[in-house]
Structures are given as C-alpha cells and as structure tokens.
Backbone as a ProteinNet text record, in pm:
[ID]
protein_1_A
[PRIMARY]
XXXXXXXXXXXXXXXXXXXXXXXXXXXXXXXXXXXXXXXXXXXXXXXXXXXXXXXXXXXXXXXXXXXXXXXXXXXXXXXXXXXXXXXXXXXXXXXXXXXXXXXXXXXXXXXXXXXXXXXXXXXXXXXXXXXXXXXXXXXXXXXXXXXXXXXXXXXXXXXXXXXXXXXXXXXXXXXXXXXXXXXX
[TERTIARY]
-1705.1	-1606.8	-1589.6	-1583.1	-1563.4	-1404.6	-1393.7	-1278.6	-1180	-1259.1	-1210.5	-1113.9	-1229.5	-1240	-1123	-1095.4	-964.1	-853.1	-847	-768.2	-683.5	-802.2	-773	-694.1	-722.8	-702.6	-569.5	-497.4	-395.4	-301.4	-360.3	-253.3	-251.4	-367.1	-326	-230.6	-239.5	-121.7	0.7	29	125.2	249.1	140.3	151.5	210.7	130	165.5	307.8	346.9	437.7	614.3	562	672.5	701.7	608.5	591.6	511.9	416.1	339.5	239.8	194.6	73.3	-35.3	-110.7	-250.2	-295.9	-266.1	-270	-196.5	-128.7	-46.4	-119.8	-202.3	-259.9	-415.5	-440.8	-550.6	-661.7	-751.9	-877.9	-927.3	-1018.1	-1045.7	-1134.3	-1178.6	-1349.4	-1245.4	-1080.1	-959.3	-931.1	-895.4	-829.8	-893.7	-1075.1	-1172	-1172	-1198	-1194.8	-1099.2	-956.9	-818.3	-825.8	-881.9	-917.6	-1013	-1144.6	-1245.5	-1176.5	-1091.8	-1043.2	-956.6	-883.7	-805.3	-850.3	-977.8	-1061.8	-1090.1	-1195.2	-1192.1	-1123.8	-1010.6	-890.2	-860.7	-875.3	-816.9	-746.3	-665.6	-552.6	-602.6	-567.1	-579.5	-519.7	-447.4	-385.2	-424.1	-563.2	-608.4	-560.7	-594.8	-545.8	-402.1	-352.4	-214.2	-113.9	17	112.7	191.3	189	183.1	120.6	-9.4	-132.6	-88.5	-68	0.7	102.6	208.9	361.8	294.8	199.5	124.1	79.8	-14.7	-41.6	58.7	107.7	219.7	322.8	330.3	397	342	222.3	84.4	161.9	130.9	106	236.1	327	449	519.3	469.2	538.6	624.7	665.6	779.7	854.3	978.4	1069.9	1197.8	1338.1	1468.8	1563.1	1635.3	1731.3	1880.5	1888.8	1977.4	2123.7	2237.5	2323.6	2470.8	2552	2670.3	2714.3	2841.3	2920.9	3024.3	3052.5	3173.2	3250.8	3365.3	3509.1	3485.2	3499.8	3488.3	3607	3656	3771.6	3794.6	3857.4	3818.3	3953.5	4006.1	4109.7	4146.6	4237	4291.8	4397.4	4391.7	4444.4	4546.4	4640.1	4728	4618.2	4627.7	4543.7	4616.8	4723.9	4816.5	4730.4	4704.5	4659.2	4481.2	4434.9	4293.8	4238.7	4200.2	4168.3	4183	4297.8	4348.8	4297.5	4263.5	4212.5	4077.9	3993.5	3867	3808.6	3924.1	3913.4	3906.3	4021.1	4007.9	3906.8	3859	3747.2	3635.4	3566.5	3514.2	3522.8	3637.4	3640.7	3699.6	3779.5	3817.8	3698.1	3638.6	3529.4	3398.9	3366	3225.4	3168.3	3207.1	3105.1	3170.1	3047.2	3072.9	3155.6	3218.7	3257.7	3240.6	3255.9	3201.6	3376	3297	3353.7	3336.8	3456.2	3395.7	3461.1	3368.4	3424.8	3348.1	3392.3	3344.2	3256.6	3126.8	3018.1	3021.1	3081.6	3049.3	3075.7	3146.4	3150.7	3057.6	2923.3	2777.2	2695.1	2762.3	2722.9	2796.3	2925.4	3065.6	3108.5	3146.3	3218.5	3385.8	3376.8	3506.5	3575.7	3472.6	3527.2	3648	3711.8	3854.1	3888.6	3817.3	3756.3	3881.8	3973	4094.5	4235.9	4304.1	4463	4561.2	4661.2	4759.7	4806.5	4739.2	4750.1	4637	4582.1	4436.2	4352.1	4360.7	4298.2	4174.4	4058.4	3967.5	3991.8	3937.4	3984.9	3877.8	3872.9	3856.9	3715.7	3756.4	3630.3	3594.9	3614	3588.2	3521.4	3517.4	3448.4	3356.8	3282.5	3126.6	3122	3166.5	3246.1	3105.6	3076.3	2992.5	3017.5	2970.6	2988.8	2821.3	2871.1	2815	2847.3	2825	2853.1	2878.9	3021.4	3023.4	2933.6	2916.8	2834.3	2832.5	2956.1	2998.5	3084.5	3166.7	3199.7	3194.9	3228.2	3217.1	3312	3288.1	3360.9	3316.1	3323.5	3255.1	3286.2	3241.8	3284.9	3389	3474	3647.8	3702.6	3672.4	3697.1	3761.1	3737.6	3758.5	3667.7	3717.9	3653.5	3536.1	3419.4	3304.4	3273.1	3267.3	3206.8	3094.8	2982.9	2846.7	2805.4	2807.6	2748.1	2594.8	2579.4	2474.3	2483.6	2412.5	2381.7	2270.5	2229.2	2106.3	2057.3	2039.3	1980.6	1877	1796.6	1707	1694	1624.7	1609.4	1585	1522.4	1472.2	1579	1681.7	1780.8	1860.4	1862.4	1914.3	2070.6	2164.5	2282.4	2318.4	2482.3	2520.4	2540.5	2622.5	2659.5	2501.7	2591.2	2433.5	2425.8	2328.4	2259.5	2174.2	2147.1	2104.4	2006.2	1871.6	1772.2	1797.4	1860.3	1891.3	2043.7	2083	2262.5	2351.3	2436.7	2500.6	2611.5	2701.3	2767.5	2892.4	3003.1	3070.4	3215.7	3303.9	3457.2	3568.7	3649.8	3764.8	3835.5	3830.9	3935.3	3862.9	3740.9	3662.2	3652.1	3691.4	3684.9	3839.6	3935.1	4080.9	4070.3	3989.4	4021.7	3935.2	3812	3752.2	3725.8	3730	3757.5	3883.9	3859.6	3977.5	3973.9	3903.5	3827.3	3814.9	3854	3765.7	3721.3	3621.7	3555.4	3518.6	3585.3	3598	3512.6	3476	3388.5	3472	3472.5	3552.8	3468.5
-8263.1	-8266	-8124.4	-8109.2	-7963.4	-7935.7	-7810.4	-7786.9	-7823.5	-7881.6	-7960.6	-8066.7	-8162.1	-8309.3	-8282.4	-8232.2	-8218.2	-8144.6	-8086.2	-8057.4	-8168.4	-8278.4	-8402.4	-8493.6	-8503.5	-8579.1	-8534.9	-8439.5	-8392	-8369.2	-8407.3	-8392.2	-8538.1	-8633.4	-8778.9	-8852.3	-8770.6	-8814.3	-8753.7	-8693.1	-8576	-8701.3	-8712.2	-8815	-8951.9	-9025.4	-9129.2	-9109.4	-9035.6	-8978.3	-9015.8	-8924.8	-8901.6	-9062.4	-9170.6	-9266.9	-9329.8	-9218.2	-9265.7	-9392.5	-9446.9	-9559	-9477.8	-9551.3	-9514.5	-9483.3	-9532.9	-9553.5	-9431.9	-9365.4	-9279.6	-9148.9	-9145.7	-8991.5	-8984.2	-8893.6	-8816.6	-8797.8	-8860.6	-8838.7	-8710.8	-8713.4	-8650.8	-8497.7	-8601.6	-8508.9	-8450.1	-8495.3	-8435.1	-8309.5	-8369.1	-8231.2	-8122.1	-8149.2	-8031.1	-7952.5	-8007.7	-7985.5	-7878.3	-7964.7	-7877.2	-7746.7	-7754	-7634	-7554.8	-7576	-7513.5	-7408	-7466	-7449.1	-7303.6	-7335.6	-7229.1	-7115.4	-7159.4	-7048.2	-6964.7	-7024.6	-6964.1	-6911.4	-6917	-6827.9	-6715	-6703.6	-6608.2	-6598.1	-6769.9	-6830.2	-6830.3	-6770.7	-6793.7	-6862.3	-6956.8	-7025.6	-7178.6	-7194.8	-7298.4	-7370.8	-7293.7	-7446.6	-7406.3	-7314.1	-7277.3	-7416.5	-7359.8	-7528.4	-7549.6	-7380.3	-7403.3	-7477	-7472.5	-7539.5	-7719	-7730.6	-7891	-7935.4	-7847.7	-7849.4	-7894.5	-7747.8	-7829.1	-7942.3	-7985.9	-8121.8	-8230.3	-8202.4	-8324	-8316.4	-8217.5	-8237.6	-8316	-8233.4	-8302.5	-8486.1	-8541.7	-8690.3	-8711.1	-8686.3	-8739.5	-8720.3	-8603.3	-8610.3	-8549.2	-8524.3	-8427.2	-8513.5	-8562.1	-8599	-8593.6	-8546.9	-8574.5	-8679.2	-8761.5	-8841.3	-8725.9	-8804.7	-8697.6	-8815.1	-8741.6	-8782.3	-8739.2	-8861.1	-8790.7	-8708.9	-8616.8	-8551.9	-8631.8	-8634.2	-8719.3	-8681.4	-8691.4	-8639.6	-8757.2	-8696.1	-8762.3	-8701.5	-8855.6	-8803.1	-8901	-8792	-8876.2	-8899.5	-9040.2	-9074.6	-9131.1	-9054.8	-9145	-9231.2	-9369.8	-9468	-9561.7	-9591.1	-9703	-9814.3	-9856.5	-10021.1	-10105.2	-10116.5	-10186.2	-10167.1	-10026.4	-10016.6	-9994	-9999.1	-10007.1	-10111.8	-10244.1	-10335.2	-10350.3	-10338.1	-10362.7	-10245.4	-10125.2	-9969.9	-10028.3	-10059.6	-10134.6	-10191.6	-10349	-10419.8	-10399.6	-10293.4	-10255.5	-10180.6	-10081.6	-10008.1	-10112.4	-10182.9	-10303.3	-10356.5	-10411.7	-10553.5	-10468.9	-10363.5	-10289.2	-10235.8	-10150.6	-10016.2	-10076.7	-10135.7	-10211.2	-10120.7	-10036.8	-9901.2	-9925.5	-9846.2	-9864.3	-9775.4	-9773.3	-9713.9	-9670.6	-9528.5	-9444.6	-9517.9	-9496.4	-9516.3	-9456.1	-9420.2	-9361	-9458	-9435.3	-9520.1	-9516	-9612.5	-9600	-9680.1	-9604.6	-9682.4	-9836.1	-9811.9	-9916	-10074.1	-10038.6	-10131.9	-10232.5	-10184.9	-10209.1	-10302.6	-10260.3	-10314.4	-10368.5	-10382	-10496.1	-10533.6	-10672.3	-10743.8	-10749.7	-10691	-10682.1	-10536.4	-10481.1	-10299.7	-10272.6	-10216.7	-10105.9	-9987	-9885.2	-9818.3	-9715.7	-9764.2	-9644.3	-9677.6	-9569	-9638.9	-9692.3	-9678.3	-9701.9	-9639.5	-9463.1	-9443.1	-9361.2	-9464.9	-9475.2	-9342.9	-9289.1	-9208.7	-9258.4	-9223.5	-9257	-9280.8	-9305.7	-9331.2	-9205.8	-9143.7	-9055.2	-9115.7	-9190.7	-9241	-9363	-9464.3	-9556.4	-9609.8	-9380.5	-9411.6	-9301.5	-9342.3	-9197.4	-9237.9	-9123.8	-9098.3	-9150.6	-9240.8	-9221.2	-9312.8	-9284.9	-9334.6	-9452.2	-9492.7	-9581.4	-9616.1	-9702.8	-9695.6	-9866.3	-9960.5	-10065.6	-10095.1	-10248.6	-10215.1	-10343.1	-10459.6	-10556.1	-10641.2	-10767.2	-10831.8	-10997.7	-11089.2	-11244.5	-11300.9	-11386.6	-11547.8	-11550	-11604.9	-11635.3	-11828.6	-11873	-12013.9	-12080.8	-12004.8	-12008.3	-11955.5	-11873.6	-11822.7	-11729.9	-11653.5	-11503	-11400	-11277.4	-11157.8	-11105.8	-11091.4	-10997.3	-10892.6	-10752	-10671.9	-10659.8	-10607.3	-10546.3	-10393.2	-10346.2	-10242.2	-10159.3	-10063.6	-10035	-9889.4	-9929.5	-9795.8	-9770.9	-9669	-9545.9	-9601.7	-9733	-9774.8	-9785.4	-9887	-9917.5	-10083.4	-10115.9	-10284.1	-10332	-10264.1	-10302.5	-10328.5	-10261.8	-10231.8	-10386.2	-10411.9	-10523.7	-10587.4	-10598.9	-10561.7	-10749.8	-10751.7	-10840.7	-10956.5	-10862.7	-10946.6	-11007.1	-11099.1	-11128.8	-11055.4	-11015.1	-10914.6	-10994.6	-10921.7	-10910.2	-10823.9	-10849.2	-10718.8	-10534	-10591.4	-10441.5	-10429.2	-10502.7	-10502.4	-10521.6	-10528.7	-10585.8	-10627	-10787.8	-10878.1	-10794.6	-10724.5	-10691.7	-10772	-10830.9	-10879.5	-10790.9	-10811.8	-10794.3	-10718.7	-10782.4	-10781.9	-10686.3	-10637.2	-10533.6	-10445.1	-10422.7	-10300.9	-10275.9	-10314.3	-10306.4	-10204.7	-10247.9	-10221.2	-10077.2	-10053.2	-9966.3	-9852.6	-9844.2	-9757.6	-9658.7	-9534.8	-9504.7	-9391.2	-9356	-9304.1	-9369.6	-9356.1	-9416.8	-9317.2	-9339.5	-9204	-9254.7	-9196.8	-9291	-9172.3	-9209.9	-9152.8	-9219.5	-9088.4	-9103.5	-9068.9
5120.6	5227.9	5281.9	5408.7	5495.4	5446.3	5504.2	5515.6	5600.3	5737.1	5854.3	5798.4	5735.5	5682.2	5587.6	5495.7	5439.9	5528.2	5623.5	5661.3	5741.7	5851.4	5937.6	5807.7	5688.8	5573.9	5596.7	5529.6	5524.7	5617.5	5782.5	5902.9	5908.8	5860.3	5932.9	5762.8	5661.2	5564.1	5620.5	5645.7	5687.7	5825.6	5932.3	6027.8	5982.8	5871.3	5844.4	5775.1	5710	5619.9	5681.6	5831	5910.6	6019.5	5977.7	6049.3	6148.3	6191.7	6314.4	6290.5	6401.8	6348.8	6387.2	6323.5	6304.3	6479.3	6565.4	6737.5	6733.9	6699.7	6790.6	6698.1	6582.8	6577.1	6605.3	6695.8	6743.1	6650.7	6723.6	6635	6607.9	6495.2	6459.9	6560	6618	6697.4	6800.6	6863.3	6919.2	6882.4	6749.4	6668.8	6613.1	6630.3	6615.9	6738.6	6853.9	6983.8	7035	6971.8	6984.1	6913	6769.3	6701	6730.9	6789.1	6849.6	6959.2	7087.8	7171.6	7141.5	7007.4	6960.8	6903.2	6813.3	6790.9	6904.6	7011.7	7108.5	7146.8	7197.9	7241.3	7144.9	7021.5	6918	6861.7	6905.5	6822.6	6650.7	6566.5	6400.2	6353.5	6411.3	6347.6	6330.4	6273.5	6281.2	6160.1	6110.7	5942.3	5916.4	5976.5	5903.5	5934	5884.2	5870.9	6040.2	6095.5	6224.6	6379.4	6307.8	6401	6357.3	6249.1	6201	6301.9	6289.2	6345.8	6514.7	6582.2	6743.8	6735.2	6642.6	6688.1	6669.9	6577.4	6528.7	6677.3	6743.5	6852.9	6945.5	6920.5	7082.4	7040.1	6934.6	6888.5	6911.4	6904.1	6943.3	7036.8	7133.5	7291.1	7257	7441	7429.1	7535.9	7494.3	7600.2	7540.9	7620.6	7626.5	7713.9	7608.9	7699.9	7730.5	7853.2	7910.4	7805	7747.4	7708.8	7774.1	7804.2	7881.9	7793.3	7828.5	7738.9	7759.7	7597.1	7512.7	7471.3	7480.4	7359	7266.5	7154	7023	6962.1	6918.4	6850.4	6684.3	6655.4	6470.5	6432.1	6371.8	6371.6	6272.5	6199.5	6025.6	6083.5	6041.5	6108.1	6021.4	5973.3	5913.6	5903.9	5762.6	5774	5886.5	5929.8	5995.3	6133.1	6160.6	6306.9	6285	6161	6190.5	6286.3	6246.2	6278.8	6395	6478.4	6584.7	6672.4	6611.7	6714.9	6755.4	6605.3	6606	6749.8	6707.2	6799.7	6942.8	6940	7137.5	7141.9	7110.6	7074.7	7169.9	7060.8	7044.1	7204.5	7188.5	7319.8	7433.2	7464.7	7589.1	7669.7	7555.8	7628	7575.7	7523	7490.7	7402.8	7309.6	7265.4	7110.8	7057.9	6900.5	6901.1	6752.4	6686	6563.6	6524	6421.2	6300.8	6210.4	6019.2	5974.1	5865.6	5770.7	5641.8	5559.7	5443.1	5290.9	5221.9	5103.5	5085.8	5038.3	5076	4966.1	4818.2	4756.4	4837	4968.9	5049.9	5084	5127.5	5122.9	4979.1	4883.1	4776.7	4641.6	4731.8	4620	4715.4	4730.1	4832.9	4809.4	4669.2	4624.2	4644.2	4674	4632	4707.7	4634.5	4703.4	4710.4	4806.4	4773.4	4846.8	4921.8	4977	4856.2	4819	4770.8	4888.6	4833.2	4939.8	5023.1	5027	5151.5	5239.9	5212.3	5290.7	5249.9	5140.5	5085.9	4958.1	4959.7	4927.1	4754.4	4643.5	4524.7	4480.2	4434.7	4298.5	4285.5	4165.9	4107.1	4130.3	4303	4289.2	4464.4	4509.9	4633.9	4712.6	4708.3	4811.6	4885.4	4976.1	5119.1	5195.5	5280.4	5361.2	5532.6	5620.2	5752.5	5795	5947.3	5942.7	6116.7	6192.7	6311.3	6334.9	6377.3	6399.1	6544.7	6530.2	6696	6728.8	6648.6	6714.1	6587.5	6667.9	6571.3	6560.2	6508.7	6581.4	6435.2	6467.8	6325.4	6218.3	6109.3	6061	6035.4	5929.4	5939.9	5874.4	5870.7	5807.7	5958.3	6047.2	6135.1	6129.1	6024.2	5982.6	6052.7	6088.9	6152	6080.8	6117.4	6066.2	6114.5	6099.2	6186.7	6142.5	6225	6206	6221.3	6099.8	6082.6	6111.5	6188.2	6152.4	6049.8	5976.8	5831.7	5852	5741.5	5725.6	5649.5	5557.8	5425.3	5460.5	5569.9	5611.3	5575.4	5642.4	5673.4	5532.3	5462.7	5326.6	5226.9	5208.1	5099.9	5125.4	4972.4	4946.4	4937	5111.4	5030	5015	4967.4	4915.1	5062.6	5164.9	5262.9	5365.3	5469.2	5550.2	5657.7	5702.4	5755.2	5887.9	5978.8	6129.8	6179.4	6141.3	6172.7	6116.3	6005.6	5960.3	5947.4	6005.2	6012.2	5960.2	5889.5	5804.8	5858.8	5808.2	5877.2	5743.3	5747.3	5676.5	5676.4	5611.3	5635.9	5649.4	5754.3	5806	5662.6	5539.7	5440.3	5414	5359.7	5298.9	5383.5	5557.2	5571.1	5558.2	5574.2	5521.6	5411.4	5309.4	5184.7	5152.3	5263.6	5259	5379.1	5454.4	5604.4	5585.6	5593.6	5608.4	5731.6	5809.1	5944.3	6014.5	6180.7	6280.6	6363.1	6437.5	6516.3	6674.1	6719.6	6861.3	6973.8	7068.5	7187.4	7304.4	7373.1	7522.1	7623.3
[MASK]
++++++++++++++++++++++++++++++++++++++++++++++++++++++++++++++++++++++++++++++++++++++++++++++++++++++++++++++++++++++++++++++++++++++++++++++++++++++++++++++++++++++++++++++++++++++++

C-alpha cells in the first residue's frame, strides 16, 4: 500500500466517522489530483491533518442559514404555571420550546426528579434539556408532549416515540421540568 492509499483509507474512515455516505466523499483519483495540485503550488501540507480538515470541507460544502435574531428568555416557572406557559408557547406562537429537566425522565415513567420547589433532587436528577415541538391526547385523553432529545433514534426509551421523538406525559413533566426556555 502507498502512502497515498493509506492516507485516502484514513480520510474516507475519518468521513464515514463524522457521517457522510459513501456518495458524498470524493474519490480517490479527486483527492490525488487535489493533492498533486497542492504539491504543485508548494502547498506542504499534503498529508498533514490540515489538508484532511480542506477536503472534509470540499465534501461537505459550505453554506449558512440566515437565522432571525431572537430574545431568548429562560424561565423558572411554578408547576401551577408550567403547563399552562407550555401550552401557550405551543398553541399561541406555534414554536417550540426549550426544557430543562431531569433527564431520568426519559427513562422512568415514574421519576420525580424536582422537590417541592421545583428544584432538582440531589441524588435523584442529571440536569439535562431537550426541546418540546408539539403536543396531542392520548387515549384516556390526557396531555402528551413530544420531545425532541440528543439520544438518537436508536436509544431505547420507555415511553412511545415518533421518528426519534418521544411521546412524554403531562404528569411526568410536572414532576420533572423545572426550566422553560422561550424564543421571542
């Protein structure tokens, strides 16, 4: 094997690593070409982790979404007035809303993870957030919200789930939310 040939080895593991498909990294006889090109020029930085960092750009493009500017505002809320901030949140302005909460939420349907005054428990909660991004019935006609989390589609939680989503209860975020994070 060249030194090339392990090097393409090691940018198209590198690639796969970070997610790309096999379609979106540059062939090989590309990335000699690209390196030839650089030689020529007097660029030295052919095998270094820099010349990696260019192509891995080349393969993934360069574009920005333009994002409005937002007031974000973060809000410790009464269980009394959670639900109900939620909700308008939710059904007024159409836009998610940021959580924060205790994650064992995700993985006890029972967990209680704030005390009584909406302060997280010691030893019975890891602080983590999450973004609601809707809510509906369920078949008692109790409230569900839907979470989206960082676990990934794979992770096995207790409640039912929506392409990655998780269908969470009204009573369990009561018992676990003690943040809301709102965008204006």
């Amino acid at each position: 094997m060249t030194r090339f040939d392990g090097f393409y080895k090691s940018l198209k593991d590198e690639l796969f690593r970070r997610g790309f498909y096999q379609t979106d990294i540059p062939e090989a006889v590309d990335v000699f070409s690209f390196a030839q090109k650089a030689h020529v020029e007097n660029k030295y930085y052919i095998l270094s982790p820099s010349f990696s960092q260019l192509l891995i750009s080349k393969a993934c493009g360069s574009s920005t979404i333009p994002v409005p500017k937002l007031k974000c505002e973060t809000r410790e809320v009464a269980r009394s007035e959670m639900i109900s901030e939620l909700d308008h949140q939710l059904d007024s302005f159409k836009r998610p809303v940021g959580i924060s909460y205790c994650s064992r939420m995700l993985t006890d349907k029972n967990a209680a993870g704030i005390d009584y005054y909406n302060k997280p428990r010691k030893n019975n909660c890891g602080p983590h957030a999450s973004v609601v991004i809707g809510k509906k019935a369920d078949n008692n006609g109790k409230c569900m919200y839907l979470i989206r989390n960082s676990w990934g589609r794979s992770y096995k939680y207790p409640w039912e789930t929506s392409n990655g989503d998780i269908w969470v209860s009204e009573s369990a975020m009561m018992m676990n939310v003690f943040k809301l994070h709102l965008a204006e």
